[in-house]
C-alpha positions in Angstrom: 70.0 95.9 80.6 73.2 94.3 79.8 74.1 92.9 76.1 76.6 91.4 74.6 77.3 91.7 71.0 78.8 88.4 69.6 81.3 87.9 66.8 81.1 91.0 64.7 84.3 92.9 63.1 84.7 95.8 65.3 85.8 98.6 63.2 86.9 102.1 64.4 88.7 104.7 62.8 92.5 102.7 63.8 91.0 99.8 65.0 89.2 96.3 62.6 88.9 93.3 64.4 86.6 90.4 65.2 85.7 90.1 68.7 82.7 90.4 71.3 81.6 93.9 73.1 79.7 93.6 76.5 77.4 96.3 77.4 76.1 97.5 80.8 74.9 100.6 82.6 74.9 102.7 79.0 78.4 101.9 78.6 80.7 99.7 77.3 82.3 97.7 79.8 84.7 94.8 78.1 86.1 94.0 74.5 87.5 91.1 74.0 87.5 87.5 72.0 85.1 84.9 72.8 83.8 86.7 76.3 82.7 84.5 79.0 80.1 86.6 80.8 76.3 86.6 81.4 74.4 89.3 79.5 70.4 90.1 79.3 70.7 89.7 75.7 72.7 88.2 73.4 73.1 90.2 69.5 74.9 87.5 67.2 76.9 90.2 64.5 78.8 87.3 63.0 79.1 88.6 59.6 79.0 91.6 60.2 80.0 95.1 61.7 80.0 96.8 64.6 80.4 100.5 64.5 80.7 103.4 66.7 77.1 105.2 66.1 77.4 108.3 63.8 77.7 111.7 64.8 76.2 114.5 62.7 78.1 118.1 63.5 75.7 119.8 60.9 71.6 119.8 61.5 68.6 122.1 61.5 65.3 120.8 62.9 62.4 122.7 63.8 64.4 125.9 62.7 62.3 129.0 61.2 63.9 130.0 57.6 62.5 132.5 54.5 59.0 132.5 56.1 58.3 129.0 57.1 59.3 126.6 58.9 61.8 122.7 58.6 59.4 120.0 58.0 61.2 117.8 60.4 61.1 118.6 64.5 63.0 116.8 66.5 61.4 113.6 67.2 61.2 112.6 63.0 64.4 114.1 62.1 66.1 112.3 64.8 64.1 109.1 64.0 65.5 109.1 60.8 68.7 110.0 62.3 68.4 106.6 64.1 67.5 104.5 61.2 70.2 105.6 59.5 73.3 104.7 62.4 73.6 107.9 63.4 72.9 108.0 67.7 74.4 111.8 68.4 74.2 115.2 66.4 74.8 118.9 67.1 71.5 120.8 65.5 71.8 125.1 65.5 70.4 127.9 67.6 69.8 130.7 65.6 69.5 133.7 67.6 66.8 135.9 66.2 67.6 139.1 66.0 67.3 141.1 69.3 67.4 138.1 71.3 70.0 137.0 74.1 71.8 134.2 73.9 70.3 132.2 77.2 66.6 133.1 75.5 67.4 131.6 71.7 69.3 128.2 73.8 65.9 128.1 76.1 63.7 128.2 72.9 65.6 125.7 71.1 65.9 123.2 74.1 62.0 123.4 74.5 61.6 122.3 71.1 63.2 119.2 72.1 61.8 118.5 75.6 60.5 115.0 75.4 61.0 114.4 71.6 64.6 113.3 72.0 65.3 109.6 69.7 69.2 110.2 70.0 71.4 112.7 72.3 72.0 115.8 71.2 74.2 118.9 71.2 73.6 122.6 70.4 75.8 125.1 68.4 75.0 128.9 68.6 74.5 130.5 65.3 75.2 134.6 66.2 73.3 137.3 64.2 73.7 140.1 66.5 75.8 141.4 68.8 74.0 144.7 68.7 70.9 144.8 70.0 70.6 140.7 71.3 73.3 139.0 72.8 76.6 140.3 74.5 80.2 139.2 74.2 80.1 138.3 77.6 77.2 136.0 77.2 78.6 134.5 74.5 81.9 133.9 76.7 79.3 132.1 79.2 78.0 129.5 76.4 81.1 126.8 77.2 80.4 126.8 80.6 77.1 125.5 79.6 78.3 122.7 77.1 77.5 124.9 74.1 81.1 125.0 73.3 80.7 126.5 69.3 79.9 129.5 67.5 78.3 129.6 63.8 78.4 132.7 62.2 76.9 133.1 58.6 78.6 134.8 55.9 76.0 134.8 53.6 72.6 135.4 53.8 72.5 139.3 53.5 69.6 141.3 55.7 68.7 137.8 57.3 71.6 136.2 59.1 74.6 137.0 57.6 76.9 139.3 59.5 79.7 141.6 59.2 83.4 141.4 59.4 83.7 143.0 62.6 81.0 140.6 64.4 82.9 137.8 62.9 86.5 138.9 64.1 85.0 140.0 67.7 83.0 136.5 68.1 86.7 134.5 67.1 88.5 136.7 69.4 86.0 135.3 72.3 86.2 131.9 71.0 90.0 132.1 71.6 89.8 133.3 75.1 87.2 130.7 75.9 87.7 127.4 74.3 84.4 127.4 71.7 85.3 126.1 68.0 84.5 129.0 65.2 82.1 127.6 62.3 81.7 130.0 59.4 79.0 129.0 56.8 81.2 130.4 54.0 80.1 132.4 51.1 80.7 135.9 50.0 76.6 137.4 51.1 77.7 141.2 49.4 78.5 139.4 46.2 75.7 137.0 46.0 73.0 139.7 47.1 74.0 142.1 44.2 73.8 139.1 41.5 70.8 137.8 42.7 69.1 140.9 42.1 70.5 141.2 38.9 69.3 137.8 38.1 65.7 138.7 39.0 66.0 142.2 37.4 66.8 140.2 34.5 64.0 137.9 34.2 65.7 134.9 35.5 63.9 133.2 38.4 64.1 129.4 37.5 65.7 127.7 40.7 69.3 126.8 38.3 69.7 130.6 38.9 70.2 130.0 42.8 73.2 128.7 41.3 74.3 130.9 39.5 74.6 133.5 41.6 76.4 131.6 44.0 79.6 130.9 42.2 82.5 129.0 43.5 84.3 132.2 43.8 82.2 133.4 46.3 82.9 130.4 48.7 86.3 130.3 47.7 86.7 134.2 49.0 85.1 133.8 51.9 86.3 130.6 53.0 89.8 132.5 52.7 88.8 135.4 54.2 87.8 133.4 57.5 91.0 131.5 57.6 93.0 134.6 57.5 90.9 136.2 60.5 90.7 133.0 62.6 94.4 133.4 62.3 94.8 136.5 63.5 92.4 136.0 66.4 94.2 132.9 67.3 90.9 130.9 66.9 90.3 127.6 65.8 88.3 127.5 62.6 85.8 124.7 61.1 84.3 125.6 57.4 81.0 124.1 57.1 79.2 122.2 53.9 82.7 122.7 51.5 81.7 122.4 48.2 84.4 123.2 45.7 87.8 123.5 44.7 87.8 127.3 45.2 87.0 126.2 49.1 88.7 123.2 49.4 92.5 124.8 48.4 92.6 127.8 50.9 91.7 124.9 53.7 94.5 122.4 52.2 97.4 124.8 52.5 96.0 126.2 56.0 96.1 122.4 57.0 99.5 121.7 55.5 101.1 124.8 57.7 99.6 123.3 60.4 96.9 126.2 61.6 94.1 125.3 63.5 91.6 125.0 60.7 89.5 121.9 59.4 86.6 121.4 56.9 83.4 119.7 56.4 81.7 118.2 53.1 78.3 117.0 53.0 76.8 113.8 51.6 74.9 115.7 48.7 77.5 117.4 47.3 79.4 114.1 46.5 76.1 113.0 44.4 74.3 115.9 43.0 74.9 118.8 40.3 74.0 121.7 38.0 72.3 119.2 35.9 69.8 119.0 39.3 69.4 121.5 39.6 68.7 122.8 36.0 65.5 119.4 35.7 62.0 120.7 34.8 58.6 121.4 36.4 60.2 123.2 39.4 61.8 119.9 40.3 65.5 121.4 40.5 64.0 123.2 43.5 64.6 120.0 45.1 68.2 120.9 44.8 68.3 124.2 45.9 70.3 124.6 48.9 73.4 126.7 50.0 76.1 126.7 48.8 74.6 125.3 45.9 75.2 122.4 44.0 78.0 122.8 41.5 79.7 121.1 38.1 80.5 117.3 38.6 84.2 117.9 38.5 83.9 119.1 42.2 82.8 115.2 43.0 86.5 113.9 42.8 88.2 117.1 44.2 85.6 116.1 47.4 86.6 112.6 47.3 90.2 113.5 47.4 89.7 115.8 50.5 88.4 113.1 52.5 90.9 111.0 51.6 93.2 112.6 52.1 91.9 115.0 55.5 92.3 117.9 53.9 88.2 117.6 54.7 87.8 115.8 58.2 84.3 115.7 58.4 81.1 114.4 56.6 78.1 115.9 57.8 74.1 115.9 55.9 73.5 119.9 56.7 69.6 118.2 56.7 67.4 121.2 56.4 64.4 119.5 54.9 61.5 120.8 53.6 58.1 119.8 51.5 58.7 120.2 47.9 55.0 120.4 47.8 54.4 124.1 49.7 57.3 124.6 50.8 59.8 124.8 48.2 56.8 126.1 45.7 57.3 129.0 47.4 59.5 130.4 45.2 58.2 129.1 42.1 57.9 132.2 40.5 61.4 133.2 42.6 64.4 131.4 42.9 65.3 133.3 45.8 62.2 132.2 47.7 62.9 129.1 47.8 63.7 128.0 51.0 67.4 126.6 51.0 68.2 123.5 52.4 67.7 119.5 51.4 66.6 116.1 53.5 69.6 113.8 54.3 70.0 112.8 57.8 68.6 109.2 57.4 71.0 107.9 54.3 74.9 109.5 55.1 75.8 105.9 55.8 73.9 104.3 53.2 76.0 106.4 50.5 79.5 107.0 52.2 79.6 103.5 53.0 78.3 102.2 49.1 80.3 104.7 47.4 83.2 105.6 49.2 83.7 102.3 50.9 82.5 100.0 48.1 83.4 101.6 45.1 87.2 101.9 46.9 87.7 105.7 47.4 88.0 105.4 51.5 88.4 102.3 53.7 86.3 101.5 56.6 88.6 102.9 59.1 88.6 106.6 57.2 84.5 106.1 56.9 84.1 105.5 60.7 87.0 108.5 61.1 84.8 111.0 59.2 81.1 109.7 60.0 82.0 109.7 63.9 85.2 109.8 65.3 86.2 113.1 63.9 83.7 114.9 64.8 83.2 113.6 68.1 86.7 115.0 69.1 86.4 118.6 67.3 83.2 118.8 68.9 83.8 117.6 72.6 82.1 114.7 72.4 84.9 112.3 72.4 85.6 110.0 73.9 81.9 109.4 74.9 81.1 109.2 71.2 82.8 108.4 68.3 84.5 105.1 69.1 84.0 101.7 70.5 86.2 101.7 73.9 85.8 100.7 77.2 84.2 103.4 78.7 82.9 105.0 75.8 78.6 105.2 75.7 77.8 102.0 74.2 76.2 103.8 71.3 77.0 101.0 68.6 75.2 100.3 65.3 75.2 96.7 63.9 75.9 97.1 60.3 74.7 94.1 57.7 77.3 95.0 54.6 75.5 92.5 52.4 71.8 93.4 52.8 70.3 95.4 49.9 68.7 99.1 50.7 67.0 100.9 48.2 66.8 104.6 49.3 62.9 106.2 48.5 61.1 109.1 49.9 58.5 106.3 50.4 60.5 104.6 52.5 62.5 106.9 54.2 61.4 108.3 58.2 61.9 112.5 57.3 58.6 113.9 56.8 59.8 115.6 53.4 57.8 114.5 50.3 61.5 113.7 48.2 65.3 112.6 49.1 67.7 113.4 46.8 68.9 109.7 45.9 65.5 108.3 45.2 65.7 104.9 43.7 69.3 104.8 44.8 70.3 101.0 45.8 72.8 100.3 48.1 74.7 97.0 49.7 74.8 97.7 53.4 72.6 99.0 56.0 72.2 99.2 59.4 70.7 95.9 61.4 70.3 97.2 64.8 71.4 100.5 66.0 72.3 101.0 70.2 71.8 104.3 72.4 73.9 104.3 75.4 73.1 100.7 75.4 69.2 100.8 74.6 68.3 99.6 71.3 66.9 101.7 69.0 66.3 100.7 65.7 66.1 96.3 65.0 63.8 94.8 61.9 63.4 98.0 60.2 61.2 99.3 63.5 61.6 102.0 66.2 61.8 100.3 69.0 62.8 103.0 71.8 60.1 105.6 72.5 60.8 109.3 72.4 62.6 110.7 75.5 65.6 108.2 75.4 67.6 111.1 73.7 69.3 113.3 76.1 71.2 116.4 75.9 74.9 116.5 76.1 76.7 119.3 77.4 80.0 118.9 74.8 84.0 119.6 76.8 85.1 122.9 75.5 87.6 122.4 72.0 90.9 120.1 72.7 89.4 118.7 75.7 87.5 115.6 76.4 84.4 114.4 77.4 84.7 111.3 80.2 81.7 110.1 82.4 79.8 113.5 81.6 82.5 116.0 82.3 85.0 117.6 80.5 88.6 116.6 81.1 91.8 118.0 79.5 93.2 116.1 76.9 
């Protein structure tokens, strides 16, 4: 089906004009001003914009954690995904322990099979190098599109691993072309003060907090920097939280290393004083790294301003408040870590960065899609509006009112964490590879239309399916 959208400002992360984009054959095929060409269907975006569909780097769905399980699977994760502009994401495969490589990607893929809203890319979280998968698998995973390696410095006796495994998986990310993530928090530190916590009496969820102080990222984000280094691997910190985390990344960045950062969407919006509300409701707000004091909200702003972060991801690791998070009632450290988010990144980057002044359009579209569709090896497939480029396009109304509610929203979690939050701009209609997905506030594309995409290995780029050096 061939359509041409009419009239809207096309905004990428250089790029903000008004003009018409034809699309045929999943792709976009011409951009220009007043087009003269015969289309199946005909979008009018006068008034508004047109925007390269997001790309999330940073998602669990269906992933097992502390004893249960994410409330959302693929299929309602990526719904909301799609409702809320963004048309790719990378989600994790966590390798259980004992488990090869090519068994935990199989697992994962089957969880998918026929659920797919958007496309999708995996990342390969490694636990264990041991008794599971080999170096050389994990050298094999870029052949196979999976062209990054998560490794967890926290998380002690679950997934957290040591020094050694770390070093050894950069030094094969070097050799192969994979992009190192490192979920960065000092586990050793946190696991002795969380025991001292409990010992203590302490088990309110505020105390998840507290004994994961912005020290412990702040180490640990360093620490990895200076071993990508000497590995010669390029590094990307995951969910940055804090001035501690932020600085080491900043002066890595300003002598040029290979090294970038995310931020997520929460930690520009939520606090200690979340965390600390009553009736177990600060569970809501327990997720790692934690939430920390408000000051941090500024020092995030800044990053992204001024790249010292490149990336805004949701990390969206929901779960039911309601039996799932009471778990721990009695524990903070059984609750199970992770918040809802997938559906709204646009929704609040756009109102309060874009809005409010702290980023323009151009930087929003830069850190919502662009960037992280080229340290990912997805661009230039993704991430931009070009000839060429899969004509995955959201329609984006900037004057219609949203008002963000769990009631509302498409997750399958009982909360979101900007309940009653109104915004001016949402997304009108929202394109996969040049199917429409999401118009009047309905699904319109059944389940399947997501595909997997097999990402170029890092500083490549992705053309017409295959990887081409950039």
């Amino acid at each position: 089906m061939s359509i041409l959208i009419k009239g809207g400002r096309v905004i990428t992360a250089a790029d903000d004009y008004v003009g018409d984009v034809f699309v045929e054959d999943e792709r976009i095929s011409l951009i220009g001003e007043s087009l003269d060409v015969e289309a199946d269907r005909v979008i009018d975006a006068s008034g508004k914009y047109v925007l390269p569909g997001g790309v999330d780097p940073h998602t669990h769905l269906d992933m097992p954690f502390g004893g249960t399980v994410t409330i959302d699977d693929v299929e309602s994760g990526q719904t909301a995904a799609a409702f809320g502009g963004t048309t790719c994401h990378v989600d994790f495969v966590i390798q259980p322990q004992g488990a090869t490589f090519a068994a935990a990607l199989d697992d994962w893929r089957s969880k998918a099979d026929g659920k797919q809203v958007i496309d999708m890319g995996y990342h390969m979280a490694v636990t264990d190098l041991k008794e599971g998968g080999t170096l050389e698998e994990l050298a094999s995973l870029p052949e196979q599109g999976v062209t990054s390696y998560k490794l967890f410095m926290a998380y002690k006796g679950a997934l957290m691993v040591d020094d050694e495994t770390l070093f050894r998986t950069m030094e094969v990310a070097a050799e192969t072309g994979a992009l190192v993530m490192v979920h960065a928090e000092n586990g050793d530190l946190i696991d002795v003060l969380v025991r001292q916590a409990l010992e203590a009496g302490n088990t309110e969820p505020r105390y998840h907090a507290l004994t994961r102080p912005p020290e412990a990222e702040g180490e640990a984000t360093n620490r990895a920097i200076q071993l990508a280094r000497v590995a010669g691997a390029p590094l990307y910190v995951v969910h940055v939280t804090c001035k501690e985390a932020v600085d080491p990344i900043a002066l890595a960045r300003e002598k040029g290393w290979n090294v970038w950062g995310e931020t997520c969407t929460q930690y520009f919006f939520t606090s200690m004083e979340d965390i600390e509300k009553p009736s177990f409701e600060g569970a809501k707000y327990v997720f790692s790294p934690p939430v920390r004091d408000k000051s941090n909200w500024d020092v995030l702003w800044n990053a992204v301003r001024t790249d010292a972060l490149s990336v805004v991801s949701t990390d969206h690791c929901a779960f039911l408040w309601d039996g799932q998070k009471t778990m721990g009632e009695d524990d903070f450290s059984k609750i199970p870590n992770g918040g809802p988010g997938l559906e709204n990144r646009l929704h609040m980057i756009h109102e309060f960065g874009v809005r409010a002044g702290r980023i323009t359009l151009n930087r929003m579209v830069e850190l919502l899609a662009t960037n992280p569709a080229k340290l990912f090896g997805l661009y230039p497939r993704k991430g931009t509006i070009a000839v060429g480029s899969d004509a995955d396009i959201v329609v984006f109304d900037p004057s219609r009112e949203h008002t963000i509610s769990a009631s509302t929203h498409h997750s399958k979690t009982d909360y979101n964490l900007y309940e009653g939050t109104t915004v001016r701009g949402s997304p009108a209609v929202v394109l996969l590879r040049g199917n429409v997905l999401v118009e009047n506030d309905r699904l319109v594309a059944s389940p399947g239309v997501g595909q997997f995409v097999a990402r170029a290995k890092f500083g490549e780029e992705l053309k017409g399916g295959r990887a081409v050096t950039a």
